[in-house]
N, CA, C and O atoms as CSV, one atom per row, in Angstrom:
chain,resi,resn,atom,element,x,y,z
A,1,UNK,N,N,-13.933,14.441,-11.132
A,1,UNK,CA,C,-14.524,13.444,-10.273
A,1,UNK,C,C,-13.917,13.517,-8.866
A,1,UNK,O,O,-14.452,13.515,-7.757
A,2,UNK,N,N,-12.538,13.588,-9.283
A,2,UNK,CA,C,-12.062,13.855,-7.394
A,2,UNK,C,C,-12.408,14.702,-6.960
A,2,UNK,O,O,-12.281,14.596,-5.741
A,3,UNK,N,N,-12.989,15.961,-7.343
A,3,UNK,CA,C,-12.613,17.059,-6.493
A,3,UNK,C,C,-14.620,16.991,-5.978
A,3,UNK,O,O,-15.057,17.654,-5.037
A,4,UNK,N,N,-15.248,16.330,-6.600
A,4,UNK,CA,C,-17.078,16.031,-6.212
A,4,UNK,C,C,-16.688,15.019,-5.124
A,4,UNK,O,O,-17.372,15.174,-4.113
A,5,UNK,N,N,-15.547,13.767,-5.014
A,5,UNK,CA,C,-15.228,12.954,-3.752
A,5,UNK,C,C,-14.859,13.762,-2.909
A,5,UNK,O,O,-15.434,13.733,-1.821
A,6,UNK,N,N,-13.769,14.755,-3.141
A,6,UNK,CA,C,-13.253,15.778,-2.014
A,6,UNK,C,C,-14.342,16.539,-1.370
A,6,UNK,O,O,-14.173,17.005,-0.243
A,7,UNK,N,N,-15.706,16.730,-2.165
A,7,UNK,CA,C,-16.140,17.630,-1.589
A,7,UNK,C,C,-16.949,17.096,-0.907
A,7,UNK,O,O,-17.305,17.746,0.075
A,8,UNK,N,N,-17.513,15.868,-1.093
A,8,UNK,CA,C,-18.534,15.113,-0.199
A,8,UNK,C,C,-17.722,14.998,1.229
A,8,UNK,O,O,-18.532,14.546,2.038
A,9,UNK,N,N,-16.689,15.180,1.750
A,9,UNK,CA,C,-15.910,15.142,2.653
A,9,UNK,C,C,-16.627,16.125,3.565
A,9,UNK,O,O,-17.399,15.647,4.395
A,10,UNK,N,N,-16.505,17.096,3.523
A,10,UNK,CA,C,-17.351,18.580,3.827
A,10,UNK,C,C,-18.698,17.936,4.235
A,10,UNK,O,O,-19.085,18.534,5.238
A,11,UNK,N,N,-19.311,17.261,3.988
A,11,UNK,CA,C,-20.528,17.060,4.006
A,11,UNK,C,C,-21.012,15.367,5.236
A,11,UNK,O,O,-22.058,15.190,5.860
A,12,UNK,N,N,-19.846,14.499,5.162
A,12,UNK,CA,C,-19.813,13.233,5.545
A,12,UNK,C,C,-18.415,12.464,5.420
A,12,UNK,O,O,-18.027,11.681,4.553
A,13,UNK,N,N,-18.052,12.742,6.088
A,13,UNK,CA,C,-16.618,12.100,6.399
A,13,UNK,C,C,-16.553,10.400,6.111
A,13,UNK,O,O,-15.583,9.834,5.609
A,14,UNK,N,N,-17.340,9.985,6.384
A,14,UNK,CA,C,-17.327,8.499,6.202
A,14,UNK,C,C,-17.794,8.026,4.742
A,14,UNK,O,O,-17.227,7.010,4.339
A,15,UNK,N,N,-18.764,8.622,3.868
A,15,UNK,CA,C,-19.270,8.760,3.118
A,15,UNK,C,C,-17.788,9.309,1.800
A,15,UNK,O,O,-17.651,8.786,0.694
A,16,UNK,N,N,-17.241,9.995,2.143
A,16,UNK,CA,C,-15.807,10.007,1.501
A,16,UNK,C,C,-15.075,9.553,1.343
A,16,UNK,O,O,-14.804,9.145,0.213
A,17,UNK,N,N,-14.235,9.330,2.501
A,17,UNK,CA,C,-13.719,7.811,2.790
A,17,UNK,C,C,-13.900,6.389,1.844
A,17,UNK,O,O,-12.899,5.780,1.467
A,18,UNK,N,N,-15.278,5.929,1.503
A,18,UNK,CA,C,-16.091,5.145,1.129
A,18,UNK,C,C,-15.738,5.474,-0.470
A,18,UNK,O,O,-15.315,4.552,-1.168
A,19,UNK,N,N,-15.892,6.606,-0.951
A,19,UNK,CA,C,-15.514,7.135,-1.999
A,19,UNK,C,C,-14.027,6.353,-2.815
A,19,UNK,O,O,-13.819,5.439,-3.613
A,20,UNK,N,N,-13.247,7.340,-2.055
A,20,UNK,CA,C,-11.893,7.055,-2.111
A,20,UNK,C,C,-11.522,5.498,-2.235
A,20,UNK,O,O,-10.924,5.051,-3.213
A,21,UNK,N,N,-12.016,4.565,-0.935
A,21,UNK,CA,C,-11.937,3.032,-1.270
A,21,UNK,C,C,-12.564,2.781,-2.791
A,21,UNK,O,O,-11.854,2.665,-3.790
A,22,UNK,N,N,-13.570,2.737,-2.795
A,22,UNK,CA,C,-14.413,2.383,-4.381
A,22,UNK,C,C,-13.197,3.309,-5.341
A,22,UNK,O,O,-12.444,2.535,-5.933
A,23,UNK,N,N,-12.998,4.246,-5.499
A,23,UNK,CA,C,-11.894,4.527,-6.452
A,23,UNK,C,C,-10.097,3.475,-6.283
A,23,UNK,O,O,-9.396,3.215,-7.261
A,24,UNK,N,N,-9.816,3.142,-5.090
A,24,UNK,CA,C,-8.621,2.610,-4.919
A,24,UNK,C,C,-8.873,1.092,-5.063
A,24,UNK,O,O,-7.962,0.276,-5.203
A,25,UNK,N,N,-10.313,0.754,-5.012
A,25,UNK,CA,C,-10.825,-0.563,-5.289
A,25,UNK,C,C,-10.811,-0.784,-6.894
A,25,UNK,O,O,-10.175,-1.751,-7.311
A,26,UNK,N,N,-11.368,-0.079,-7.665
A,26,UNK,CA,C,-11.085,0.401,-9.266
A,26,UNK,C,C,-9.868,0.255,-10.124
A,26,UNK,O,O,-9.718,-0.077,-11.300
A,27,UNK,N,N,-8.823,0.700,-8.912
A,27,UNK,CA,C,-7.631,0.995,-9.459
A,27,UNK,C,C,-7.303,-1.046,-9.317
A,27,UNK,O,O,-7.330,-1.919,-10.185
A,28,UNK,N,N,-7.083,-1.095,-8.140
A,28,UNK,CA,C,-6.457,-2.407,-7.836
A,28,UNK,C,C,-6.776,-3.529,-9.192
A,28,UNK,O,O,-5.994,-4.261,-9.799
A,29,UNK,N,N,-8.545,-3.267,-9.390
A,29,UNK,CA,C,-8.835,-4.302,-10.256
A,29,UNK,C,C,-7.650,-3.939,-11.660
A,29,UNK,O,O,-6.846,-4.800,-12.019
A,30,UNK,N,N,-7.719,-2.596,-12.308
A,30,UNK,CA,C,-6.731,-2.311,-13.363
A,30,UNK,C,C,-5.909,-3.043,-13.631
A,30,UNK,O,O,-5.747,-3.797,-14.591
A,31,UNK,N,N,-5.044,-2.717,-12.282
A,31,UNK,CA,C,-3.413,-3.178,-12.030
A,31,UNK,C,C,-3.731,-5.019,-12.366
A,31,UNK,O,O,-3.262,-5.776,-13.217
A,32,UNK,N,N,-4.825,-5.248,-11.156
A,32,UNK,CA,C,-4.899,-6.604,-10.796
A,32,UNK,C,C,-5.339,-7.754,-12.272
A,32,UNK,O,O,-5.053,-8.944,-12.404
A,33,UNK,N,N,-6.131,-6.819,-13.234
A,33,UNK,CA,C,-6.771,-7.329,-14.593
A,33,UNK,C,C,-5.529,-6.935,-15.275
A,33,UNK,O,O,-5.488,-6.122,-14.352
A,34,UNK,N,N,-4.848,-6.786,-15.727
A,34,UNK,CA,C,-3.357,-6.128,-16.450
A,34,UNK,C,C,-3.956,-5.003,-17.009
A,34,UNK,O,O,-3.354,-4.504,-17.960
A,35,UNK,N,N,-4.900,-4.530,-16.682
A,35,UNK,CA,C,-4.850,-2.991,-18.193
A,35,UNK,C,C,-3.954,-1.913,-17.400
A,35,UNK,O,O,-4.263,-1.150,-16.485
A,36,UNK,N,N,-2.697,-2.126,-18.095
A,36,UNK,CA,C,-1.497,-1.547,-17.263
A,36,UNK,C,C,-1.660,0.266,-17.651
A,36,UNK,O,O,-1.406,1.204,-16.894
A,37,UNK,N,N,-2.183,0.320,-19.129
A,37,UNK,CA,C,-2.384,1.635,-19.271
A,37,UNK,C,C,-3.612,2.188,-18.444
A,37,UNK,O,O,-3.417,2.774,-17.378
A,38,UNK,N,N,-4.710,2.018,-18.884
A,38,UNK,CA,C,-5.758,2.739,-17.575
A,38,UNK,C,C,-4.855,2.340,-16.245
A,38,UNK,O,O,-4.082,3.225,-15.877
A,39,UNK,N,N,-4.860,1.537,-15.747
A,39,UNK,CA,C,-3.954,1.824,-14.293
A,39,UNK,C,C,-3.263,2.824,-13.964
A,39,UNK,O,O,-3.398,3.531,-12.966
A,40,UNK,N,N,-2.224,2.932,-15.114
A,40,UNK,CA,C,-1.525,4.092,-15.069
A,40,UNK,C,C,-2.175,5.314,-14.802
A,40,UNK,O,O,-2.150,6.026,-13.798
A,41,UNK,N,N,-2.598,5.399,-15.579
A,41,UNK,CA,C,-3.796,7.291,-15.935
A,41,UNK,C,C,-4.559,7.309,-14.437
A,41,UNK,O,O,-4.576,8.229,-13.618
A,42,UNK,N,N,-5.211,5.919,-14.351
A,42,UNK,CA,C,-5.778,6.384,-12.661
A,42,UNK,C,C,-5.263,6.124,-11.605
A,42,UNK,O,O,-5.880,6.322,-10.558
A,43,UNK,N,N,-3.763,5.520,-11.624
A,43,UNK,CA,C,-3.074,6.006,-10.761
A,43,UNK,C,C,-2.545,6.749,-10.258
A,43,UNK,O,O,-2.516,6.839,-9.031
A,44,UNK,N,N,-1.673,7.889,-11.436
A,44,UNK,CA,C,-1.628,9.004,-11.384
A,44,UNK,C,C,-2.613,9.973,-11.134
A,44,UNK,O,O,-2.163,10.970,-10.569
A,45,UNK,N,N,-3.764,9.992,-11.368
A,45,UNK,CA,C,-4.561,10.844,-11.132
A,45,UNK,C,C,-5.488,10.733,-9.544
A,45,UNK,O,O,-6.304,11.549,-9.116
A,46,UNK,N,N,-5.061,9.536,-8.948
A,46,UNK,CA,C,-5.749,9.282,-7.601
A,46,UNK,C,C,-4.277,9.773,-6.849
A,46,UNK,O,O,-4.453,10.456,-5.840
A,47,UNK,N,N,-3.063,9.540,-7.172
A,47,UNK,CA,C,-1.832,10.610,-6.908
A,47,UNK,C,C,-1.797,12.359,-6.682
A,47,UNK,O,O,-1.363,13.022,-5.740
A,48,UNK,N,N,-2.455,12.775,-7.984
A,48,UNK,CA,C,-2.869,13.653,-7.409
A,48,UNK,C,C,-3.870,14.410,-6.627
A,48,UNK,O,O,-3.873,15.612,-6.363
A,49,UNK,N,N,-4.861,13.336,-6.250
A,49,UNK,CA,C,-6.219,13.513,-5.732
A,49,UNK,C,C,-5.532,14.007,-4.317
A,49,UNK,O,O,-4.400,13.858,-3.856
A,50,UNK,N,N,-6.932,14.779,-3.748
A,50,UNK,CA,C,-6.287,15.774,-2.226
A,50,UNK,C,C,-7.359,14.251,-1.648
A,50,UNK,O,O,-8.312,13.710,-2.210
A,51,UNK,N,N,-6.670,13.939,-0.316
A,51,UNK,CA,C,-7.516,12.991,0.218
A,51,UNK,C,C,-7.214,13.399,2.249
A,51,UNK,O,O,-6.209,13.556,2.941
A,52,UNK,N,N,-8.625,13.420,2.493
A,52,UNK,CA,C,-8.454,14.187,3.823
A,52,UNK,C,C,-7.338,13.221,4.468
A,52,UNK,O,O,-6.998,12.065,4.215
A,53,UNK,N,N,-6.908,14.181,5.410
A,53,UNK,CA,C,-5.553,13.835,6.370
A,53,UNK,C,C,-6.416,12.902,6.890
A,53,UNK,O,O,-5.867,11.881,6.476
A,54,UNK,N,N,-7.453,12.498,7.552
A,54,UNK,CA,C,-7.738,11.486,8.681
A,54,UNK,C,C,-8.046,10.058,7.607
A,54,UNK,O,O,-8.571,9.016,8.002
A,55,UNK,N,N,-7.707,10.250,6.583
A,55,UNK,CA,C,-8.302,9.269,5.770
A,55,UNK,C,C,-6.953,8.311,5.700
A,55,UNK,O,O,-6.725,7.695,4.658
A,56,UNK,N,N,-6.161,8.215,6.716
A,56,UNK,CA,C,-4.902,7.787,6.502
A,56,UNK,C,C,-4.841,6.578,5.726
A,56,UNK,O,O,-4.158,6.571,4.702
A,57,UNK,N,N,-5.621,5.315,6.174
A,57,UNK,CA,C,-5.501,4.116,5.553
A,57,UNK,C,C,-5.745,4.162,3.883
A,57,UNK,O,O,-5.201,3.462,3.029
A,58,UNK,N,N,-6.618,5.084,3.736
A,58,UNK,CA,C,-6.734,5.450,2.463
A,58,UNK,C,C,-5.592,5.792,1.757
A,58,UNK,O,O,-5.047,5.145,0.863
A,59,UNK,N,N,-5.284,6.828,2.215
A,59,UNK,CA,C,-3.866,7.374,1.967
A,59,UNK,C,C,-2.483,6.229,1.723
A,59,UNK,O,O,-1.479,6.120,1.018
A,60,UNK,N,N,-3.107,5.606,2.666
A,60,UNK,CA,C,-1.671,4.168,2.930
A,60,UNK,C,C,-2.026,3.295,1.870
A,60,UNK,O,O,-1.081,2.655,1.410
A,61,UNK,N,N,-3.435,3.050,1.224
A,61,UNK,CA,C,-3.461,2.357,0.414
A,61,UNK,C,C,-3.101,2.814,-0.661
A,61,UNK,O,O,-2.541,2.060,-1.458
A,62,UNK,N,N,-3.367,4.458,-1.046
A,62,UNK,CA,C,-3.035,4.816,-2.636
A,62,UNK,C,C,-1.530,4.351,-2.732
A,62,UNK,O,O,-1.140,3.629,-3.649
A,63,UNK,N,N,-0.622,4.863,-1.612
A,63,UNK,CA,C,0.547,4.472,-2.274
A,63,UNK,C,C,1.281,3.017,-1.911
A,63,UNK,O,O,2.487,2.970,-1.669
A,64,UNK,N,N,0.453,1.876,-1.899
A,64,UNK,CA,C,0.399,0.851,-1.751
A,64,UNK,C,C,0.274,0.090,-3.460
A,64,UNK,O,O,1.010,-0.754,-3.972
A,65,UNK,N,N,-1.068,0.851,-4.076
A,65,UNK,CA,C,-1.278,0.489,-4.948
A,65,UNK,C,C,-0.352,1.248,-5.999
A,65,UNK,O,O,0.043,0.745,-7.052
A,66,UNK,N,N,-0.135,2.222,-5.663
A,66,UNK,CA,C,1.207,2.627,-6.725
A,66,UNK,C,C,2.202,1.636,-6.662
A,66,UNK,O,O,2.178,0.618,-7.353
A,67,UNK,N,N,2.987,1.886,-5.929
A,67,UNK,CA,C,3.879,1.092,-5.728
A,67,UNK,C,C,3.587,-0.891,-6.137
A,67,UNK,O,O,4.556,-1.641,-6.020
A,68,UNK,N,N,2.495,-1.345,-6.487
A,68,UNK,CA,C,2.410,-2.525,-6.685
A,68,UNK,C,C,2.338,-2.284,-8.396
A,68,UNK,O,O,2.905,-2.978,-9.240
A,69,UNK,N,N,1.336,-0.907,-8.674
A,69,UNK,CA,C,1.734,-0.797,-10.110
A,69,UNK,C,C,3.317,-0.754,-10.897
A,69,UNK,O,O,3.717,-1.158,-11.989
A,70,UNK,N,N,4.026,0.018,-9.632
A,70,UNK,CA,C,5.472,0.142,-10.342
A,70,UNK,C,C,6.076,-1.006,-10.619
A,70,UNK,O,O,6.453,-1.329,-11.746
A,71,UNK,N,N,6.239,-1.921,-9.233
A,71,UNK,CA,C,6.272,-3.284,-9.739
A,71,UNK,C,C,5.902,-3.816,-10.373
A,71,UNK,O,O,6.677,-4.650,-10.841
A,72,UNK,N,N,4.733,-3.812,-10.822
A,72,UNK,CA,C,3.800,-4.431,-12.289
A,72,UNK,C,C,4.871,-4.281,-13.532
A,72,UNK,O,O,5.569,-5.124,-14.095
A,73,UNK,N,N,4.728,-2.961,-13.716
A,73,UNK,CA,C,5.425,-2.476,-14.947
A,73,UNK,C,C,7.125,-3.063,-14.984
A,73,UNK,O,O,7.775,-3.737,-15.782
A,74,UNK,N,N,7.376,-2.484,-13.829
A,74,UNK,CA,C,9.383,-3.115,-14.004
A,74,UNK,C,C,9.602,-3.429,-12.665
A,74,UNK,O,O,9.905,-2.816,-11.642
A,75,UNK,N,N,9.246,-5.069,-13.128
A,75,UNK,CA,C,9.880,-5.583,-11.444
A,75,UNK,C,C,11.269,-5.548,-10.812
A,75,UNK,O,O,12.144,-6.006,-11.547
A,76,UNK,N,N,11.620,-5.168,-9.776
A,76,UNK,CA,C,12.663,-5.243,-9.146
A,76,UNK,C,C,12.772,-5.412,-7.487
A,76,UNK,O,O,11.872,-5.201,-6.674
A,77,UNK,N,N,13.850,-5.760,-7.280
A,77,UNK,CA,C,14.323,-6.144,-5.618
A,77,UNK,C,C,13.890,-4.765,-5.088
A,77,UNK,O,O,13.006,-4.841,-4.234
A,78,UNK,N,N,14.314,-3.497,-5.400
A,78,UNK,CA,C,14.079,-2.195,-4.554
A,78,UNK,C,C,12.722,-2.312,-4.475
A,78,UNK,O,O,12.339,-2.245,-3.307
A,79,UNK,N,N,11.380,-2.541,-5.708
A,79,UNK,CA,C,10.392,-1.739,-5.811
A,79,UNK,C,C,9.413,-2.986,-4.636
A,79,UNK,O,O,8.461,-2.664,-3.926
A,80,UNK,N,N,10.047,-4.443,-4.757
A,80,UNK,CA,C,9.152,-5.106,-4.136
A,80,UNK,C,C,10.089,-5.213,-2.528
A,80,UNK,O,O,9.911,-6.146,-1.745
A,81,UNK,N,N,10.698,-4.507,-2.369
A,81,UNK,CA,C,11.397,-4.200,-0.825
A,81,UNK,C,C,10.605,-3.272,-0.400
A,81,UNK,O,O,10.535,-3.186,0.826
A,82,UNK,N,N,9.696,-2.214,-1.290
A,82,UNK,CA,C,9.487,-1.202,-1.009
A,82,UNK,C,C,7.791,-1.301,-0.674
A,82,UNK,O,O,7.191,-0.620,0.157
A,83,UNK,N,N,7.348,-2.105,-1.360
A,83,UNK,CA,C,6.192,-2.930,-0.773
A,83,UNK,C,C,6.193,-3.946,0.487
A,83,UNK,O,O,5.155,-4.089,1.132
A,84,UNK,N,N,7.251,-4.578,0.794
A,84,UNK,CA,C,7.014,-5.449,1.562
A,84,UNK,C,C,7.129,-4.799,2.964
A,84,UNK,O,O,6.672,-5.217,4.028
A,85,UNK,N,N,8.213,-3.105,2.589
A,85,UNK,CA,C,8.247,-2.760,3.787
A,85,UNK,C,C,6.971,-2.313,4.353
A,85,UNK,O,O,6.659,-2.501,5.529
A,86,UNK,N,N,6.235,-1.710,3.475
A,86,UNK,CA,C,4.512,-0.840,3.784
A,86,UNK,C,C,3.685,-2.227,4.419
A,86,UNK,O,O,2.755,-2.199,5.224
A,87,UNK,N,N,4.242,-3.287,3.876
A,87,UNK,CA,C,3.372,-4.195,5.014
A,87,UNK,C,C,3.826,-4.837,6.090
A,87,UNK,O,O,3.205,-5.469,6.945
A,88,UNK,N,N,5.221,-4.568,5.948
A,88,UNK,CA,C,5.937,-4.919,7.642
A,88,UNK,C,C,5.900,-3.965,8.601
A,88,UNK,O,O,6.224,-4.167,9.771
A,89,UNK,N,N,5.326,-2.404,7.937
A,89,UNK,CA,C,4.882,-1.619,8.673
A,89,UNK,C,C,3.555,-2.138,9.589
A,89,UNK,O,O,3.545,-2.290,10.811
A,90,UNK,N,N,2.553,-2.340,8.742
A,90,UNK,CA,C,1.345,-2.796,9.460
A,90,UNK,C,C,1.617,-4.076,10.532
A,90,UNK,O,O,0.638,-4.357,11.223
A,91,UNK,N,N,2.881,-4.912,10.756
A,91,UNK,CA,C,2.563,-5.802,11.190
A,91,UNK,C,C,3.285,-5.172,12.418
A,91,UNK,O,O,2.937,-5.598,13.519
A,92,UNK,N,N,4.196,-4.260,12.369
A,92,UNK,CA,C,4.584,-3.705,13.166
A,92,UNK,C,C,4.084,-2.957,14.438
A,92,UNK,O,O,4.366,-3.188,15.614
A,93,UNK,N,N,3.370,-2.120,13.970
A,93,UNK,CA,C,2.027,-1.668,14.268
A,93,UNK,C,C,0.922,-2.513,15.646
A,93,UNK,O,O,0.416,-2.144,16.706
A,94,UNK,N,N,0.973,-3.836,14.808
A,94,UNK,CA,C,0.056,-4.679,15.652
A,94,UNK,C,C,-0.858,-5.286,15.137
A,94,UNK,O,O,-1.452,-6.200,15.710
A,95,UNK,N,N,-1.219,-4.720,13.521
A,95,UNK,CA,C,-2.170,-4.942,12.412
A,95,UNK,C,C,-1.522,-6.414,11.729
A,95,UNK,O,O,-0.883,-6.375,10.677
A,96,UNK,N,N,-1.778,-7.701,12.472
A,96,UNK,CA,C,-1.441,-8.795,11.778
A,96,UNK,C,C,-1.852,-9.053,10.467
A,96,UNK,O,O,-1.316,-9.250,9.377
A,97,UNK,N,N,-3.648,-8.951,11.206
A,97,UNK,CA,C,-4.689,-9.418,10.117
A,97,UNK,C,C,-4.478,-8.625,8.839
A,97,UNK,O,O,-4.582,-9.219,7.766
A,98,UNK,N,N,-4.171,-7.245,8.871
A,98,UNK,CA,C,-4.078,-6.252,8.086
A,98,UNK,C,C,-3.322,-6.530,6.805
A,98,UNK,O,O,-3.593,-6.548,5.605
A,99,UNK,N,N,-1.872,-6.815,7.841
A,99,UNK,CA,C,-0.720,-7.333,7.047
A,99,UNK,C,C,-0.583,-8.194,6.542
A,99,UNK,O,O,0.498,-8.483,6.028
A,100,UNK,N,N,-1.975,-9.187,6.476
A,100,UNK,CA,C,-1.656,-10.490,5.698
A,100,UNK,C,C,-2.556,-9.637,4.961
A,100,UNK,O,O,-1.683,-9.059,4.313
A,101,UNK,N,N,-3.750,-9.057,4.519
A,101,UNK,CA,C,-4.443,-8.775,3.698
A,101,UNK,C,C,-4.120,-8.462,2.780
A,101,UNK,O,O,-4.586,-8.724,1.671
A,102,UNK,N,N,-2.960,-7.625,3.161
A,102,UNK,CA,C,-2.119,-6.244,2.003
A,102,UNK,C,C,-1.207,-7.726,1.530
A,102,UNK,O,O,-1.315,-8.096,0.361
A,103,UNK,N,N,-0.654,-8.228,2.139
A,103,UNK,CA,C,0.200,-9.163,1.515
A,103,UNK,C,C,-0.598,-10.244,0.293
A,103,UNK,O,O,-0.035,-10.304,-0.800
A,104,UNK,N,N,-1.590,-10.883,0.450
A,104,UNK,CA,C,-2.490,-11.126,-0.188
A,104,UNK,C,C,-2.601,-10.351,-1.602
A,104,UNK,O,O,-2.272,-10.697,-2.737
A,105,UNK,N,N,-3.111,-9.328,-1.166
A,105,UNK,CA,C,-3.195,-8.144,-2.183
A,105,UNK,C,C,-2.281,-8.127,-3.248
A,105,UNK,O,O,-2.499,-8.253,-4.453
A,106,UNK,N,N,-1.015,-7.918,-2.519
A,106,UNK,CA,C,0.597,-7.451,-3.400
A,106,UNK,C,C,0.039,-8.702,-4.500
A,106,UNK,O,O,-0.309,-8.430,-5.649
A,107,UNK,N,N,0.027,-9.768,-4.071
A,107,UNK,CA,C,0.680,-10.929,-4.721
A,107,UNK,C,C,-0.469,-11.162,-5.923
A,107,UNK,O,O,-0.174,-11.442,-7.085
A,108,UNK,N,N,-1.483,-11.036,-5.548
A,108,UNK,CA,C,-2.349,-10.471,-6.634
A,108,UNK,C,C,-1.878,-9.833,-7.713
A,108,UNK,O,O,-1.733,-10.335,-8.828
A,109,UNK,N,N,-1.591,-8.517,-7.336
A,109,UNK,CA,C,-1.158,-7.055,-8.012
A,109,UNK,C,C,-0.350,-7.393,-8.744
A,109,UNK,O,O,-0.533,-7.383,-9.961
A,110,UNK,N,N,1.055,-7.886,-8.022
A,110,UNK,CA,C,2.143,-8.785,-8.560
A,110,UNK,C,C,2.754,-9.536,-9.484
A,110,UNK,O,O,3.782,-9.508,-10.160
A,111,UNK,N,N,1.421,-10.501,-9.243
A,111,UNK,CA,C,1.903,-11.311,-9.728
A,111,UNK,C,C,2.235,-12.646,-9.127
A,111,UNK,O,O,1.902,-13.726,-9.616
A,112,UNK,N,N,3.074,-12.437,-7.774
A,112,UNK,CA,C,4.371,-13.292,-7.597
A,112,UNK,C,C,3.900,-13.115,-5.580
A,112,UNK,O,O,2.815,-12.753,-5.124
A,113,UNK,N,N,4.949,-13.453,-4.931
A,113,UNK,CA,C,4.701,-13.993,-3.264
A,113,UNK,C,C,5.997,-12.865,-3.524
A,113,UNK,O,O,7.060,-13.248,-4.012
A,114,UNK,N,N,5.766,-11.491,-3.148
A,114,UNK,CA,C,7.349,-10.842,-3.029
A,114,UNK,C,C,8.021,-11.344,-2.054
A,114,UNK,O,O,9.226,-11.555,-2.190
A,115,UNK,N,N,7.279,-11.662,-0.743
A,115,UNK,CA,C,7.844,-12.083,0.420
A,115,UNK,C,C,8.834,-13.305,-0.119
A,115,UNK,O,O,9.866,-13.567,0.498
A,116,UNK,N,N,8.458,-14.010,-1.273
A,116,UNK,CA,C,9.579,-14.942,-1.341
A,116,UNK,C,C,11.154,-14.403,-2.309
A,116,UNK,O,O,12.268,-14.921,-2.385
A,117,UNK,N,N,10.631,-13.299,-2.857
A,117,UNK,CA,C,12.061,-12.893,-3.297
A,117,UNK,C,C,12.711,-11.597,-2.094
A,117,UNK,O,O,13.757,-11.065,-2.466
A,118,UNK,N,N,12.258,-11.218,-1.029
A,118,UNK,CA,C,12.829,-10.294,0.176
A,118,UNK,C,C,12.892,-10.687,0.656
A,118,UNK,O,O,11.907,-11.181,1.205
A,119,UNK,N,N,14.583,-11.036,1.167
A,119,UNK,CA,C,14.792,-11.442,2.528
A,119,UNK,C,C,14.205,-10.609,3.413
A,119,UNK,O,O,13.821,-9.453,3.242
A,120,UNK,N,N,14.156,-11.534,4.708
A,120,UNK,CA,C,13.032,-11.129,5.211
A,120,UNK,C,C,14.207,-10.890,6.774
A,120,UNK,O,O,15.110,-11.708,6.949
A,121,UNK,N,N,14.056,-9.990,7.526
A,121,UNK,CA,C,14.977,-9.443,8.787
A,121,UNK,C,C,15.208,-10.694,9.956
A,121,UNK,O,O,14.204,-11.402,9.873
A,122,UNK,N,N,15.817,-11.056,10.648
A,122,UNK,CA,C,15.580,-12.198,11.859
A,122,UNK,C,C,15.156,-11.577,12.876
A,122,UNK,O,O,15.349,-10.373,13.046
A,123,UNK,N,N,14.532,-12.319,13.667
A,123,UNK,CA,C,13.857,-11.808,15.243
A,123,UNK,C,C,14.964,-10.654,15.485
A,123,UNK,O,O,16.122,-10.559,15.077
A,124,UNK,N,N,14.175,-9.812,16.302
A,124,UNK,CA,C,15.042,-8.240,17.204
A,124,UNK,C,C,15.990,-9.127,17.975
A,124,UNK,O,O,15.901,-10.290,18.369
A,125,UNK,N,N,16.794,-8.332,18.049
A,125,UNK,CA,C,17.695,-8.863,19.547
A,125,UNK,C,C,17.163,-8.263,20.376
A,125,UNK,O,O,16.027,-7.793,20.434
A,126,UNK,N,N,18.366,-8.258,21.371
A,126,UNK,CA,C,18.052,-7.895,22.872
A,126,UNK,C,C,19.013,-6.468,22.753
A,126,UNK,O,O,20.222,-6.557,22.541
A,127,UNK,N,N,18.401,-5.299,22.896
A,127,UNK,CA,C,19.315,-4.091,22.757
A,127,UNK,C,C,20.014,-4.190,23.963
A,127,UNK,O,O,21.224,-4.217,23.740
A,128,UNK,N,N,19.724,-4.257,25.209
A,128,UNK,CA,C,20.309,-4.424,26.821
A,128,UNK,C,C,21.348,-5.243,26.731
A,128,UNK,O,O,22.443,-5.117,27.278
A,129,UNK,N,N,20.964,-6.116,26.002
A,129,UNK,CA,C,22.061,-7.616,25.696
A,129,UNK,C,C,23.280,-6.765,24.998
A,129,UNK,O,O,24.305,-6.667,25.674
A,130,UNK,N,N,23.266,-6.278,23.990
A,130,UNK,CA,C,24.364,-5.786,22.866
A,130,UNK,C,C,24.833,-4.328,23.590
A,130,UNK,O,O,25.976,-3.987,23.287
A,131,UNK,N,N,24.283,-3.644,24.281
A,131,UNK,CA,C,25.028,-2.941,24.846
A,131,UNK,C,C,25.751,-3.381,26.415
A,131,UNK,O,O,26.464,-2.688,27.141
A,132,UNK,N,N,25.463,-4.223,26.529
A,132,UNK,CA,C,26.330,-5.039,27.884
A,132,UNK,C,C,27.184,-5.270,27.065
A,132,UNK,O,O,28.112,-4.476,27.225
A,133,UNK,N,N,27.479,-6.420,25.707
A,133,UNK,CA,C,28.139,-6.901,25.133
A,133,UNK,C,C,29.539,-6.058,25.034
A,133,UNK,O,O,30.658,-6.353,25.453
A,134,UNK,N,N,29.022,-4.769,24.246
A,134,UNK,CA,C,29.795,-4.012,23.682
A,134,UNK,C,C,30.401,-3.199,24.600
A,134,UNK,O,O,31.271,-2.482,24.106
A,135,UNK,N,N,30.194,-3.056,25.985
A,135,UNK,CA,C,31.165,-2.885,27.317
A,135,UNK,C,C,31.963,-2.946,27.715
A,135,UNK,O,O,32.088,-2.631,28.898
């Protein structure tokens, strides 16, 4: 099946793309319905799926949804640090809206608000400030 998504790529880039979501949409419900075993099998196997380089968000989502499966299976501080960072990426970025979506998402996937078991970083400093300081 992946490699008939891969190939529609060749043919319609957007139309692939589209693909790939409806398969990572599939998966989410798995994870999101508990059938922890099918999740598994099509997680791994959308793992190994080739997914075009420009398809990044795609890409950002497969291992979004891995990673919410791993947590599924054996929760821990690393695995939901490791999610919260993929969405402090997006907020980073500039992608607010994004980053609440995916956050949304996790907690779904989850289970749980990870944001409430990760501490969460305090405002940046002032780098100009701390290197005057340290003068």
């Amino acid at each position: 099946m992946f490699g008939k998504v891969h190939a529609v790529y060749s043919v319609n880039h957007s139309l692939s793309t589209a693909a790939w979501e409806a398969v990572l949409s599939a998966d989410c419900w798995l994870v999101q319905s508990g059938e922890i075993t099918l999740a598994k099998r099509l997680t791994e196997k959308v793992q190994q799926g080739v997914i075009p380089a420009n398809a990044s968000l795609v890409e950002y989502r497969r291992e979004f949804i891995a990673r919410c499966l791993a947590y599924r299976i054996k929760p821990s501080t690393a695995r939901a640090e490791s999610i919260t960072g993929l969405i402090s990426f997006l907020r980073t970025i500039g992608s607010v809206s994004l980053a609440q979506s995916y956050r949304d998402t996790a907690q779904r996937l989850c289970g749980t608000d990870l944001y409430a078991q990760v501490p969460q970083p305090g405002p940046a400093t002032d780098a100009v400030g701390e290197v005057a300081d340290a003068n």
